[in-house]
Backbone as JSON, one array per atom type, in Angstrom:
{
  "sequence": "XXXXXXXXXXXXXXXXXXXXXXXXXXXXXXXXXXXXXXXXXX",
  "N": [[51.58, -52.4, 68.04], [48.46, -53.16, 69.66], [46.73, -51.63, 70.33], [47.07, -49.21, 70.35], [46.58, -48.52, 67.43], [44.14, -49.66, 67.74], [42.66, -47.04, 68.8], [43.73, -45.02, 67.34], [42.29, -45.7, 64.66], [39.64, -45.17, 65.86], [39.88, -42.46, 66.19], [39.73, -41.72, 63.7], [37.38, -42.52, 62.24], [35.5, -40.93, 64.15], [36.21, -38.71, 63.41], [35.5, -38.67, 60.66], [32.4, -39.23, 61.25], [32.05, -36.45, 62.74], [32.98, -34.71, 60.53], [31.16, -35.12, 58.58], [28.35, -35.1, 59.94], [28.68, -32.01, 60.34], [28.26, -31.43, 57.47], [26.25, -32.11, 57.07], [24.54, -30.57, 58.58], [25.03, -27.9, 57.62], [24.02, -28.3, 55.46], [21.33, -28.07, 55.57], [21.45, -25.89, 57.11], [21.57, -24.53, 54.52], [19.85, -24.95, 52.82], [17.2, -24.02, 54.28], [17.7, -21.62, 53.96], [17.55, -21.05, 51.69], [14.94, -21.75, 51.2], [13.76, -19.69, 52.81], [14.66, -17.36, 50.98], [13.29, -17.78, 48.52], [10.46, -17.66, 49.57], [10.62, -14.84, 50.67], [10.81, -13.51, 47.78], [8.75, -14.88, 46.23]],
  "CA": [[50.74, -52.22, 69.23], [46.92, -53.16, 69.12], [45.6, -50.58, 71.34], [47.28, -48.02, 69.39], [45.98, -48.73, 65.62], [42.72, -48.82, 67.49], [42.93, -45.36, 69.23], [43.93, -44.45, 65.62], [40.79, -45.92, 63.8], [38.86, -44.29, 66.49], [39.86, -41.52, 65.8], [39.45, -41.49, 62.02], [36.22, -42.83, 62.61], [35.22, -39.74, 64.72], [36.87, -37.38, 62.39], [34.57, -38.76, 59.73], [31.66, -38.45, 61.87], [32.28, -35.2, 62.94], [32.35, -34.1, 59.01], [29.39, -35.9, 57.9], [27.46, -34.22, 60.96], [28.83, -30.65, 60.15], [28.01, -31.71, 56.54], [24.48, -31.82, 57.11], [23.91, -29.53, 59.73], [25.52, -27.19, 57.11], [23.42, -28.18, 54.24], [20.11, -27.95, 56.27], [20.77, -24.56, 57.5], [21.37, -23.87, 53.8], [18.34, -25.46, 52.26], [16.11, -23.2, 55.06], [17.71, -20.35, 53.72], [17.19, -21.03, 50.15], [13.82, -21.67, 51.36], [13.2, -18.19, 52.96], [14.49, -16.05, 49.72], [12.12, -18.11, 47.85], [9.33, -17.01, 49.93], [10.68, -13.76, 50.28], [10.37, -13.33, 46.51], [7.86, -14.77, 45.68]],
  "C": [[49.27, -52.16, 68.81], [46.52, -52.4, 69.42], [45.96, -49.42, 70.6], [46.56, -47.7, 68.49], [44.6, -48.47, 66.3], [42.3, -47.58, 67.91], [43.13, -45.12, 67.56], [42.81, -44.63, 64.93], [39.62, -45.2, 64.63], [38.24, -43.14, 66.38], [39.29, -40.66, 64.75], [37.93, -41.49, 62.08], [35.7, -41.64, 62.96], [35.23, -38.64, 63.81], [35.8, -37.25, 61.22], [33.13, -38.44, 59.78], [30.89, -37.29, 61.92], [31.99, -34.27, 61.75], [31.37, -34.61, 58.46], [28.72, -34.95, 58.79], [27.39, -32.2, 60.36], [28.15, -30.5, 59.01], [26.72, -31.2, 56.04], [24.0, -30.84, 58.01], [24.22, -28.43, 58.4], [24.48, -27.25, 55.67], [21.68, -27.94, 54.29], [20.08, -26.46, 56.26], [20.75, -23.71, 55.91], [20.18, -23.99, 52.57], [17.39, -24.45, 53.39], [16.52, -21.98, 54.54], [17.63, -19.94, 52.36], [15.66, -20.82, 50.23], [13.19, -19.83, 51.78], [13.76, -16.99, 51.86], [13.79, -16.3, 49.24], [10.92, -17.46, 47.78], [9.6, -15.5, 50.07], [10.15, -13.2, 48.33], [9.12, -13.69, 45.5], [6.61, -13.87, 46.38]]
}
């Protein structure tokens, strides 16, 4: 079934997305917070 497989790649697709996005949202908020002990300390 074609419509299936692509609902399925869709999906995956999305899924991948979805973790890339979190990825970076996640590595942002932890680069700003590396940033403010920094300045804290120094």
């Amino acid at each position: 079934d074609n419509g299936r497989s692509f609902g399925y790649e869709y999906r995956k697709l999305l899924g991948v997305s979805h973790a890339q996005f979190y990825t970076a949202k996640y590595s942002l908020e932890l680069l700003n917070y590396i940033k403010t002990i920094r300045i804290k300390v120094l």
